[in-house]
N, CA, C and O atoms as a CHARMM CRD file, in Angstrom:
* protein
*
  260
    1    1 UNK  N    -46.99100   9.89100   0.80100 PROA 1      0.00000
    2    1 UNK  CA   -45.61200   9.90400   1.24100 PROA 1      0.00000
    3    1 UNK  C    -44.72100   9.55700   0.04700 PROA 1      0.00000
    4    1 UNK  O    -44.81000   8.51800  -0.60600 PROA 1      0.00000
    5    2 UNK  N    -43.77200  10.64000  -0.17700 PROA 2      0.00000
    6    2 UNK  CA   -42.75900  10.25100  -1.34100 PROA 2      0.00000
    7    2 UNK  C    -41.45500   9.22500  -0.62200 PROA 2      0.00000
    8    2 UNK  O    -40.88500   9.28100   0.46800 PROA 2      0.00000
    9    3 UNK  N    -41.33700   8.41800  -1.65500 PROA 3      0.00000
   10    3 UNK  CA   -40.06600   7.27000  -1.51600 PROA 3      0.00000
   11    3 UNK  C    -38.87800   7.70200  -2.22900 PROA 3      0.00000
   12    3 UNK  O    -39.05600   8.01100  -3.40700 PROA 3      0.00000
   13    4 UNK  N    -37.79500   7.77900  -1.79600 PROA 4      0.00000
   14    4 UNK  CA   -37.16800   7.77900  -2.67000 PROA 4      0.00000
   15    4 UNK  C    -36.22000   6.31100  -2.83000 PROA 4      0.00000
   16    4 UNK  O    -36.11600   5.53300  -1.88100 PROA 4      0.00000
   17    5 UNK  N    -35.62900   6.09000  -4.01700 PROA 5      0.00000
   18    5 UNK  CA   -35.14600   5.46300  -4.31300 PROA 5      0.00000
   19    5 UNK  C    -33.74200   5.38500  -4.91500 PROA 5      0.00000
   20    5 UNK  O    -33.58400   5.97900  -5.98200 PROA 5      0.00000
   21    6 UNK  N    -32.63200   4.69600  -4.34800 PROA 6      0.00000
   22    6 UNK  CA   -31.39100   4.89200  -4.42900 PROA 6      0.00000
   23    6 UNK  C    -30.56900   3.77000  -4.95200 PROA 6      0.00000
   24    6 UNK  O    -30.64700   2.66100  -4.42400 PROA 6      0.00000
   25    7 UNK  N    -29.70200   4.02200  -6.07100 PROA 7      0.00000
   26    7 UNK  CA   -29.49800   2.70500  -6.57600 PROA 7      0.00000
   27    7 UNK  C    -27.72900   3.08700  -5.76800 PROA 7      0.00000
   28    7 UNK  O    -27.33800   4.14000  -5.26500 PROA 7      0.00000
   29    8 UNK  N    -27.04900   1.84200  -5.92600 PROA 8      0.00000
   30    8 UNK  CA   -25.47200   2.32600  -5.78400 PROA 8      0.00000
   31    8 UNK  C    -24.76500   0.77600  -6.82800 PROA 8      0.00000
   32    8 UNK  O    -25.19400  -0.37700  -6.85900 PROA 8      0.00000
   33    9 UNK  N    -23.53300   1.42200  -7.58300 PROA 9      0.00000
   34    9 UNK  CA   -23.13900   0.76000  -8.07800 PROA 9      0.00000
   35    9 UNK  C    -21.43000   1.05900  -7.47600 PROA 9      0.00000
   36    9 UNK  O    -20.96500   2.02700  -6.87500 PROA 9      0.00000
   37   10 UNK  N    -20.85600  -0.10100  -7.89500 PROA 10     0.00000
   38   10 UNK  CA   -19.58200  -0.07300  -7.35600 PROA 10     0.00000
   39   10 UNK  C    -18.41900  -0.69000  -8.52300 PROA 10     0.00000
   40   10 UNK  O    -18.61000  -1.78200  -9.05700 PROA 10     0.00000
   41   11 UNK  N    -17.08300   0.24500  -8.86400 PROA 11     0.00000
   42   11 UNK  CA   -16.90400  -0.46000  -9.75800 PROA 11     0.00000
   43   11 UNK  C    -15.16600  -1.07800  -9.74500 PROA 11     0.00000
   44   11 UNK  O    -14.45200  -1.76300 -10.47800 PROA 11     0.00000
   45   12 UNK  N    -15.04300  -0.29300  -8.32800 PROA 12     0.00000
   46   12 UNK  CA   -13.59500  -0.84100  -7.85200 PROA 12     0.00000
   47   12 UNK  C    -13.86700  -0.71000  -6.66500 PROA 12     0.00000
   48   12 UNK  O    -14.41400   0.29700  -6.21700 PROA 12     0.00000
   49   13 UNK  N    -13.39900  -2.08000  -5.72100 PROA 13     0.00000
   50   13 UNK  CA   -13.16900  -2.00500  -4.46600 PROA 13     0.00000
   51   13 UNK  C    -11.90500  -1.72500  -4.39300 PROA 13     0.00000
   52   13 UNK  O    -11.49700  -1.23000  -5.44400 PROA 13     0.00000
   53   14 UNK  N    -10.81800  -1.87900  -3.27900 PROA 14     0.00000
   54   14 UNK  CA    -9.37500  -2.10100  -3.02600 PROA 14     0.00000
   55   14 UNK  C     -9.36900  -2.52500  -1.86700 PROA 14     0.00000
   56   14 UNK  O     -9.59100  -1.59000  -1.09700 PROA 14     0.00000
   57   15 UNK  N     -9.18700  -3.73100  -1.20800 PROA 15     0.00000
   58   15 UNK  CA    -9.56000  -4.19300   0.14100 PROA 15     0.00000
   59   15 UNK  C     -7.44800  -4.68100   0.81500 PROA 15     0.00000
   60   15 UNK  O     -6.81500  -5.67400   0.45800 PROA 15     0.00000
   61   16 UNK  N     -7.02900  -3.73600   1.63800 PROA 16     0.00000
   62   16 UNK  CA    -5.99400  -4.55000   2.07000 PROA 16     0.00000
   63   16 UNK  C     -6.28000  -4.85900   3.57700 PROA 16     0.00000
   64   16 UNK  O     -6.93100  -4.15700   4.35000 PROA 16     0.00000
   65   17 UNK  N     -5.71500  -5.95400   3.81600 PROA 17     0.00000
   66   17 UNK  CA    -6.12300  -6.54300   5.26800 PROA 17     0.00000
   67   17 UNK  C     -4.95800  -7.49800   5.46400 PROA 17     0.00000
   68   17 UNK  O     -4.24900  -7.74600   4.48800 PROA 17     0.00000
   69   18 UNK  N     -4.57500  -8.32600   7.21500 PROA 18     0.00000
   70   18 UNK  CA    -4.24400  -9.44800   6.93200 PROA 18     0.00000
   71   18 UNK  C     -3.23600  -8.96900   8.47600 PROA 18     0.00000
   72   18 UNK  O     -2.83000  -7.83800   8.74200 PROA 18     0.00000
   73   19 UNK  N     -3.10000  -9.85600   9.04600 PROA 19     0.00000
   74   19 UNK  CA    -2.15700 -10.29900  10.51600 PROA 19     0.00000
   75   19 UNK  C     -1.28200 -11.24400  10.80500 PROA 19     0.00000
   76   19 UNK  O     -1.56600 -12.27000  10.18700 PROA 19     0.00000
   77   20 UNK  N     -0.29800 -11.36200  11.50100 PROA 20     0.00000
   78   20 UNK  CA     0.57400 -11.84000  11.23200 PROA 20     0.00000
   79   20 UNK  C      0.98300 -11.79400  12.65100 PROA 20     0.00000
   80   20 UNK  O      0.76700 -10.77800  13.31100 PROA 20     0.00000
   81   21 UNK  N      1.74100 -13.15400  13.32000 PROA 21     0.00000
   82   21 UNK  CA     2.74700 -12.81400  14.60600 PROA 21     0.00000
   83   21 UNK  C      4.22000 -12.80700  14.22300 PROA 21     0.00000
   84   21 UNK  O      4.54200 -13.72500  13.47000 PROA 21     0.00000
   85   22 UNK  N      5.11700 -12.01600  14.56200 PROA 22     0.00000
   86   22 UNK  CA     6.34200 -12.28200  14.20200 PROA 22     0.00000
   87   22 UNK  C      7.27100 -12.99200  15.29100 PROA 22     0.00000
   88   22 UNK  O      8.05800 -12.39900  16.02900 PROA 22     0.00000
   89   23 UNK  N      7.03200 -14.40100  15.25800 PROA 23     0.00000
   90   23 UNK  CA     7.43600 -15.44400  16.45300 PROA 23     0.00000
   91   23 UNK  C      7.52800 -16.96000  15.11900 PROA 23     0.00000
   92   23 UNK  O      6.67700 -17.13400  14.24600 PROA 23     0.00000
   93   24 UNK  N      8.81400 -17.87900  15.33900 PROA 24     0.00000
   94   24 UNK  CA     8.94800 -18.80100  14.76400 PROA 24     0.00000
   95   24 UNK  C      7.50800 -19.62800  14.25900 PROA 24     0.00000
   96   24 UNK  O      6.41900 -19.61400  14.83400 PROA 24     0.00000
   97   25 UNK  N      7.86400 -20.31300  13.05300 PROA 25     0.00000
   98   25 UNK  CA     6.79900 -20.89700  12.91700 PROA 25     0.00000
   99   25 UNK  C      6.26800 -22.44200  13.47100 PROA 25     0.00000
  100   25 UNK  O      5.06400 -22.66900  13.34900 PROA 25     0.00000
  101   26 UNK  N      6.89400 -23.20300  13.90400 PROA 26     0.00000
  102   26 UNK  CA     6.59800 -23.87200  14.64200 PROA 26     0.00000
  103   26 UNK  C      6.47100 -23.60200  16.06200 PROA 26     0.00000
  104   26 UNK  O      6.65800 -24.42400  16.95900 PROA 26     0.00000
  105   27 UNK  N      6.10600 -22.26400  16.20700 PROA 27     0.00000
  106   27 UNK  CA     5.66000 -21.51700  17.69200 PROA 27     0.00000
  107   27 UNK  C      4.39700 -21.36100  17.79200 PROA 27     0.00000
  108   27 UNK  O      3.65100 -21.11400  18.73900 PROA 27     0.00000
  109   28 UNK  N      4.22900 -21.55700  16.56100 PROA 28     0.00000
  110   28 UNK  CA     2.94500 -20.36900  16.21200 PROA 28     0.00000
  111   28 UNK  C      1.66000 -21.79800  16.40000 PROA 28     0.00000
  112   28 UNK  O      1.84600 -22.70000  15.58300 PROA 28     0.00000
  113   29 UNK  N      0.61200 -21.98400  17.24800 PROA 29     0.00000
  114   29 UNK  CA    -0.15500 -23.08200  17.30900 PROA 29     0.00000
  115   29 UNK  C     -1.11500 -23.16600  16.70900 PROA 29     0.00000
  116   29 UNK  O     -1.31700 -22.03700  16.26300 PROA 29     0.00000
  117   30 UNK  N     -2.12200 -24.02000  16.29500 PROA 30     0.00000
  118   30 UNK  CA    -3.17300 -24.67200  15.36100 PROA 30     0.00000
  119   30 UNK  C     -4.26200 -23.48100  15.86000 PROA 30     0.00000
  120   30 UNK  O     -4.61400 -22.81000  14.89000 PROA 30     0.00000
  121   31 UNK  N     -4.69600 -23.18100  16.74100 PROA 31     0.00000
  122   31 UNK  CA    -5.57700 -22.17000  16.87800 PROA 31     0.00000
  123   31 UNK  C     -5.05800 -20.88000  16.20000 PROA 31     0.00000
  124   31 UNK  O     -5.82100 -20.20400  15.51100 PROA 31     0.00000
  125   32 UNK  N     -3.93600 -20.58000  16.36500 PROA 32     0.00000
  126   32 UNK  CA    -3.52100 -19.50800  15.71000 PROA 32     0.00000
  127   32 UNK  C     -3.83200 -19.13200  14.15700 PROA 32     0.00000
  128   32 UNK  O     -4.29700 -18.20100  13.49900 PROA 32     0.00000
  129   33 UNK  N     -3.25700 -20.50400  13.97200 PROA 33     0.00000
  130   33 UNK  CA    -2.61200 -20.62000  12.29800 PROA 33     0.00000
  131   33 UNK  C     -4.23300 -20.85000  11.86000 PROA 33     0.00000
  132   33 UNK  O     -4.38100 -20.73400  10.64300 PROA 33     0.00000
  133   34 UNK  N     -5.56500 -21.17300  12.65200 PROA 34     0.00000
  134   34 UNK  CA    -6.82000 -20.89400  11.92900 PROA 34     0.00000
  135   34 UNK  C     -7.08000 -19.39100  11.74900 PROA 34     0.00000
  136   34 UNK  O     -7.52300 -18.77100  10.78200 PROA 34     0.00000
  137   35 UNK  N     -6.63400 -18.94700  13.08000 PROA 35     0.00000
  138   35 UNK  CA    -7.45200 -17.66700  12.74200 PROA 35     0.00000
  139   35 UNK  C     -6.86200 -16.51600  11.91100 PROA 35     0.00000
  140   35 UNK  O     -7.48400 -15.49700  11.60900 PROA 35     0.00000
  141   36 UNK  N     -5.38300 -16.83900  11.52300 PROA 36     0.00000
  142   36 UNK  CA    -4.43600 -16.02800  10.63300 PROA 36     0.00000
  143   36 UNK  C     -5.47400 -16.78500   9.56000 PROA 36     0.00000
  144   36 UNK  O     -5.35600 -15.98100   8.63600 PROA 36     0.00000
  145   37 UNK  N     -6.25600 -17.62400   9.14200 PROA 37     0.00000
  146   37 UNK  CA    -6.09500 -18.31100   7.81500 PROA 37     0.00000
  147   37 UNK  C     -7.63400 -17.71500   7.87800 PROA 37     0.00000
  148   37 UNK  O     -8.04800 -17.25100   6.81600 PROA 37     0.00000
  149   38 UNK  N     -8.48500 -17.68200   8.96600 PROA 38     0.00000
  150   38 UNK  CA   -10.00600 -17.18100   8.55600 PROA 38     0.00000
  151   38 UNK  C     -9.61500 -15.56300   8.60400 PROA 38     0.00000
  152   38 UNK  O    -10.35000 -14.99000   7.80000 PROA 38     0.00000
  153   39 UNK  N     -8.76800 -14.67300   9.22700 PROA 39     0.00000
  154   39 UNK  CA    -8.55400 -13.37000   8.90600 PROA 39     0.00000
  155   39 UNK  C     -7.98200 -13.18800   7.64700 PROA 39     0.00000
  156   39 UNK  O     -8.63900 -12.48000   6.88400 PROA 39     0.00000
  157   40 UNK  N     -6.91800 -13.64700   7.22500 PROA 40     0.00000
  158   40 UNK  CA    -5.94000 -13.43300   5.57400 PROA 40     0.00000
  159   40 UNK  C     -6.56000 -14.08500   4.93300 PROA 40     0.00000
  160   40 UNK  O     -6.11900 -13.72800   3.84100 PROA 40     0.00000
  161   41 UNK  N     -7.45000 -14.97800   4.66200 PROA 41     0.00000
  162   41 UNK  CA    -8.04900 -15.63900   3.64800 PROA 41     0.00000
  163   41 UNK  C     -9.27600 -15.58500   3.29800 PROA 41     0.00000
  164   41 UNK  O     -9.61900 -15.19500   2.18200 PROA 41     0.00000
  165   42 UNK  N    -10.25400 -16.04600   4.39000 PROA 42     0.00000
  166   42 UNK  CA   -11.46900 -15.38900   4.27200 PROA 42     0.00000
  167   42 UNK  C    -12.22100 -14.84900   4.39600 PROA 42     0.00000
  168   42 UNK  O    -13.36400 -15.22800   4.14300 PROA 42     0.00000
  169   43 UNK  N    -11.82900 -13.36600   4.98300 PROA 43     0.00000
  170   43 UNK  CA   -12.49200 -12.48100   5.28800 PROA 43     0.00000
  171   43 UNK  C    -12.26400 -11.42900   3.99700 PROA 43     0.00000
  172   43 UNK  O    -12.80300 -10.32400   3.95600 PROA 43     0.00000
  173   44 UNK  N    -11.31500 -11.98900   2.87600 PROA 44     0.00000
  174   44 UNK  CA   -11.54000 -11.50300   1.97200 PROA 44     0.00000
  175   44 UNK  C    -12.75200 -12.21600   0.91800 PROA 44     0.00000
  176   44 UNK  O    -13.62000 -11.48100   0.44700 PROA 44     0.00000
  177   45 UNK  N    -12.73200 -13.62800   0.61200 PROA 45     0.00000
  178   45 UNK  CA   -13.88700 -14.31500   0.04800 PROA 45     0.00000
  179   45 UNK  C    -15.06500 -13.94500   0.64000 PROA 45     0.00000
  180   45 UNK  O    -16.04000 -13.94400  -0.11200 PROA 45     0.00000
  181   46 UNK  N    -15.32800 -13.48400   2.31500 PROA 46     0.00000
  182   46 UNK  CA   -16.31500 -13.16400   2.15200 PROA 46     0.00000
  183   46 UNK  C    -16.94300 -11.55400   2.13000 PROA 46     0.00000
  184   46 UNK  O    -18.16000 -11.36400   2.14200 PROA 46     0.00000
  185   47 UNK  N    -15.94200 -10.41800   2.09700 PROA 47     0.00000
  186   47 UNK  CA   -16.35700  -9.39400   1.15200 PROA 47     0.00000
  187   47 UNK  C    -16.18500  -9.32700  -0.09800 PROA 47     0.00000
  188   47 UNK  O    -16.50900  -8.26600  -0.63200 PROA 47     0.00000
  189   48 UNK  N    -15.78100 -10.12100  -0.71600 PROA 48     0.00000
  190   48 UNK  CA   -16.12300 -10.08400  -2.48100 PROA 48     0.00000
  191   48 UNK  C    -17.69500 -10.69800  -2.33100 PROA 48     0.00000
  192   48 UNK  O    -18.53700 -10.19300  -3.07300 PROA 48     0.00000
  193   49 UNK  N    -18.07900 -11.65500  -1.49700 PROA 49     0.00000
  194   49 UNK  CA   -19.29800 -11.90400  -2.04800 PROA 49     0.00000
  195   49 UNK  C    -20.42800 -11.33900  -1.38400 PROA 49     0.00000
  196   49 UNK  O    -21.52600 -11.28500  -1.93600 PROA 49     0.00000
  197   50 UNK  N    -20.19300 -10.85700  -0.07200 PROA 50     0.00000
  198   50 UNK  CA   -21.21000  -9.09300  -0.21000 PROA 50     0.00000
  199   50 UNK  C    -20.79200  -8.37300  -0.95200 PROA 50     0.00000
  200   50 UNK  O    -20.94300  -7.46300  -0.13700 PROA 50     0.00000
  201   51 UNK  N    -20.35300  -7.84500  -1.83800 PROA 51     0.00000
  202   51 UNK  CA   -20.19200  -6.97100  -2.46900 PROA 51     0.00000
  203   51 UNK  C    -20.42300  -6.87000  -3.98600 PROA 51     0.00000
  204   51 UNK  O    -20.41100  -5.87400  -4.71000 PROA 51     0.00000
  205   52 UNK  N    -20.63500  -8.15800  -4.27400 PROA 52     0.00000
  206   52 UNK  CA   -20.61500  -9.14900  -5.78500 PROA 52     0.00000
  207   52 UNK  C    -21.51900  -7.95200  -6.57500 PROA 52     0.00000
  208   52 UNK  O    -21.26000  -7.19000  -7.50600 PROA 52     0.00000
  209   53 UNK  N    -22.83000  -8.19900  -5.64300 PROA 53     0.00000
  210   53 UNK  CA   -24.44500  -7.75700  -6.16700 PROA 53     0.00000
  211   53 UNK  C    -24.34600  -6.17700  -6.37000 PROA 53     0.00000
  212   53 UNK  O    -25.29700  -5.62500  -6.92400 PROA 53     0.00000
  213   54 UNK  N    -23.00200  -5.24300  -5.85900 PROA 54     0.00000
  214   54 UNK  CA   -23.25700  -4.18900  -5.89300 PROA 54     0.00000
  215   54 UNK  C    -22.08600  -3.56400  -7.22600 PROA 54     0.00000
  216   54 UNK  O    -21.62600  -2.48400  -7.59700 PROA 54     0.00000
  217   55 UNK  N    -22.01300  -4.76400  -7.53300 PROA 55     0.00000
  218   55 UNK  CA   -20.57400  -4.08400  -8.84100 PROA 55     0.00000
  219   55 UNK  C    -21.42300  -4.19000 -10.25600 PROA 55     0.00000
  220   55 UNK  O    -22.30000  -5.00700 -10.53600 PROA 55     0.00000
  221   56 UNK  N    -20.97800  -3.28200 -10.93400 PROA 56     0.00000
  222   56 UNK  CA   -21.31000  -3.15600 -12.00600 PROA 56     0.00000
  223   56 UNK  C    -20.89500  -3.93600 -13.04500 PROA 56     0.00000
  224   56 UNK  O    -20.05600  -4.73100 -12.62100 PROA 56     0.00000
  225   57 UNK  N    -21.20000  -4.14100 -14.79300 PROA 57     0.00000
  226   57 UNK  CA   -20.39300  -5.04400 -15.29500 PROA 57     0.00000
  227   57 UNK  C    -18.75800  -4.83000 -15.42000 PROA 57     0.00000
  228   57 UNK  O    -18.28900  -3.78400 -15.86900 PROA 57     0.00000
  229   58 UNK  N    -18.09900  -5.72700 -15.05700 PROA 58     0.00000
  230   58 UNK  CA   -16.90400  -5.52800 -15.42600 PROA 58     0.00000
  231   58 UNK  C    -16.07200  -4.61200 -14.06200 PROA 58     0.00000
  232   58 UNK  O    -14.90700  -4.23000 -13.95200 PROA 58     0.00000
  233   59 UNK  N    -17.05500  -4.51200 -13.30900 PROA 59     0.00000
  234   59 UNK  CA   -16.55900  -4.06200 -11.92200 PROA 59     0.00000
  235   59 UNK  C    -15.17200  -5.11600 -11.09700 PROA 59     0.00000
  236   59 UNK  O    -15.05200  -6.33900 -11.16700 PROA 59     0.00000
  237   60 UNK  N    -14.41700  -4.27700 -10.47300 PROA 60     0.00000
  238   60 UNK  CA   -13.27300  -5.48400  -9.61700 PROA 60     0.00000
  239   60 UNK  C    -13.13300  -5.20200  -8.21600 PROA 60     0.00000
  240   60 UNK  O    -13.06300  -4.13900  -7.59800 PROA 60     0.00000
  241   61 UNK  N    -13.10500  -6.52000  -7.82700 PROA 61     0.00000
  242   61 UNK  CA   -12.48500  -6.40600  -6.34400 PROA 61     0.00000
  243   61 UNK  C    -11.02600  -7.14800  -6.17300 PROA 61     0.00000
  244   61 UNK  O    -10.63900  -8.29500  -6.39700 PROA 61     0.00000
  245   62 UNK  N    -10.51200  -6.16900  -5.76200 PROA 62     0.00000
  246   62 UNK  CA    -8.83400  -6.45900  -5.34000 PROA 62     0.00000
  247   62 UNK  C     -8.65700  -6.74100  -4.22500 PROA 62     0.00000
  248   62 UNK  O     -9.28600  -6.16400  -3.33800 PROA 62     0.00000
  249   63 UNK  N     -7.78100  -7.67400  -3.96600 PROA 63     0.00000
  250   63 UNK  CA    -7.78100  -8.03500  -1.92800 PROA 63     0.00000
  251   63 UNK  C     -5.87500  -7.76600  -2.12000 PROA 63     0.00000
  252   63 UNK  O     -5.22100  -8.30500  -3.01300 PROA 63     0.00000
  253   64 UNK  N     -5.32600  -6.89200  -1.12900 PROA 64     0.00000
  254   64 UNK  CA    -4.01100  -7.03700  -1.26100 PROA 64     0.00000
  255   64 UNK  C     -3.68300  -7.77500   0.66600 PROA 64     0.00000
  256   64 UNK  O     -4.19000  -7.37300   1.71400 PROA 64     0.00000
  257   65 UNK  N     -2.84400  -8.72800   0.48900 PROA 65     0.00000
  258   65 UNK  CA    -2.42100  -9.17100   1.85500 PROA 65     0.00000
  259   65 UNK  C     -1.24600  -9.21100   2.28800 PROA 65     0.00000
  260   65 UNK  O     -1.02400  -9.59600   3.43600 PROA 65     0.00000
């Protein structure tokens, strides 16, 4: 049985993401203001670091929010 084998390199991501309510900010409650902060914040830290292993040297990942 033949295998094949597939490499992939990556050498620009461009990731834009990010949510927002448009309601005062002292409206806006502690559950909220986590999950605006785990959606806009780290759901970009954590696709840069799946993605780390697949960039080449000098490869970039951009997060725009």
């Amino acid at each position: 049985m033949l295998f094949l084998s597939v490499s992939i390199s990556l050498m620009y991501i461009l990731n834009e993401y990010g949510i927002f309510s448009p309601k005062p900010i002292f409206e806006i409650s502690d559950d909220e203001w986590l999950n605006y902060f785990n959606i806009n914040v780290l759901s970009g830290i954590r696709l840069a670091r799946s993605y780390t292993a697949l960039r080449v040297d000098g490869g970039v990942i951009q997060s725009i929010l």
